[in-house]
N, C-alpha and C positions, 0 to 999 in steps of 0.2 A: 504494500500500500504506500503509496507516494503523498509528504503534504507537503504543505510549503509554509515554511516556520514564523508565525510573526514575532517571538520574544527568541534570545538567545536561550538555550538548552543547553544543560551541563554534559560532556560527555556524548552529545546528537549532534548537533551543530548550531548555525549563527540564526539571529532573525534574513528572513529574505531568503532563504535558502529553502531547496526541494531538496528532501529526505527521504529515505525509505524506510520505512519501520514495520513490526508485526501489525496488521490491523486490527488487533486487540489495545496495544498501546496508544495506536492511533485514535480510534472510539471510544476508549473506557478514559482515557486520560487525557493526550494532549488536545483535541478538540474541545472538550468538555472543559479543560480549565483555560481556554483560551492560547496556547503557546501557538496551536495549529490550526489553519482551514484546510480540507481537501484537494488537492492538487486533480481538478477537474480540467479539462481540456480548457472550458471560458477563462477558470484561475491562473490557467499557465499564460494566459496569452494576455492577462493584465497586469500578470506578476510582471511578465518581459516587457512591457513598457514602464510596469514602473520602477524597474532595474536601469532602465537605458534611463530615467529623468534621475536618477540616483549615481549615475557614473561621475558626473563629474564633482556634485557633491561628496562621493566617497574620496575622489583623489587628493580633495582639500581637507576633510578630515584624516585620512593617513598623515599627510604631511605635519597637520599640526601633533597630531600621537607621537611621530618619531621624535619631533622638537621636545614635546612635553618628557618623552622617556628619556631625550638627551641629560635635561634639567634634573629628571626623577635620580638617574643612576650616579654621578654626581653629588648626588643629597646622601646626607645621613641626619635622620632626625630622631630625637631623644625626646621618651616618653618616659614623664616621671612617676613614680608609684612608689606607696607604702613599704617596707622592706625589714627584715629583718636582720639581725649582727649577723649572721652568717651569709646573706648574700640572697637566702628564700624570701619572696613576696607573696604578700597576703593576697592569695586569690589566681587570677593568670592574664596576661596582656592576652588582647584579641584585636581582632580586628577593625572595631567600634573605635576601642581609645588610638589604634594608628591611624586611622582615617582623618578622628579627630584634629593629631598630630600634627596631619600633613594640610591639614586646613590652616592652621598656623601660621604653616610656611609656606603657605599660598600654591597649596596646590588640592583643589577639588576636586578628590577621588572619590567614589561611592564604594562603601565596603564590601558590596558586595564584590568590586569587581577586584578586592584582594584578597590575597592568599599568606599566609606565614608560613613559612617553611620550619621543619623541629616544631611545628604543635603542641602542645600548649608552651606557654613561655611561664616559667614559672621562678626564674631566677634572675637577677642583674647580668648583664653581661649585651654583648653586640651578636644580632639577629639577621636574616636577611628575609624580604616578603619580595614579595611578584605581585606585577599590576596590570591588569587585564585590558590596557587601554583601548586596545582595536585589535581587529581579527590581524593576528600574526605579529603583532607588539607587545610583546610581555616585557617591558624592562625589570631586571632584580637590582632592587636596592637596598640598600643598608637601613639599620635601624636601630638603637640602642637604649636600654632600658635601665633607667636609674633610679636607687632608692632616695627616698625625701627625707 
């Protein structure tokens, strides 16, 4: 079963995109919660024009992602938190207080589109997360966590 994705998909693929999936996943789920419409013959041939009025808006958003990831990889930014004498923090950084972080320093990332790598963060020390800016821009960047 073929659809064509309107929200990005973890692990299926991007919005915009024709997919193939089981048509049980297709029906029972991404329809139903809105990710997907049916990839009908009329869908294909409105998707392809509105692919073709998307072409050159996409190549202006690449280029600002690669700028933005130039800037991101570059950066290290320091999230403060509670700590105790030996180095353990009360609780675990995620991906909320790094987004927060990088709002800071002036960069407006949505968390969902990050990642931390070594999950849960649960000590001081220097990290690294991946940012999901645009299909095929992942810059990793540093990040370091310090007690108050």
């Amino acid at each position: 079963m073929e659809v064509i994705l309107k929200k990005n998909v973890d692990k299926l693929g991007y919005a915009n995109e024709i997919v193939s999936v089981k048509p049980g996943y297709g029906r029972n789920f991404l329809i139903p919660q809105g990710y997907a419409i049916l990839a009908t013959a009329s869908a294909k041939k409105a998707h392809e024009e509105v692919m073709r009025q998307k072409a050159h808006k996409e190549t202006k958003m690449l280029a600002e992602a690669q700028e933005l990831a130039g800037k991101l990889e570059a950066l290290t930014v320091s999230i403060a938190t509670k700590a105790g004498e030996n180095g353990k923090i009360f609780g675990s950084v995620n991906t909320v207080q790094l987004s927060e972080a990088l709002k800071k320093a002036g960069f407006d990332i949505d968390r969902k589109s990050l990642k931390i790598k070594d999950e849960p963060i649960k000590e001081v020390g220097t990290y690294e997360a991946e940012a999901n800016l645009h299909k095929g821009v992942k810059p990793v960047f540093k990040f370091e966590v310090v007690g108050e």
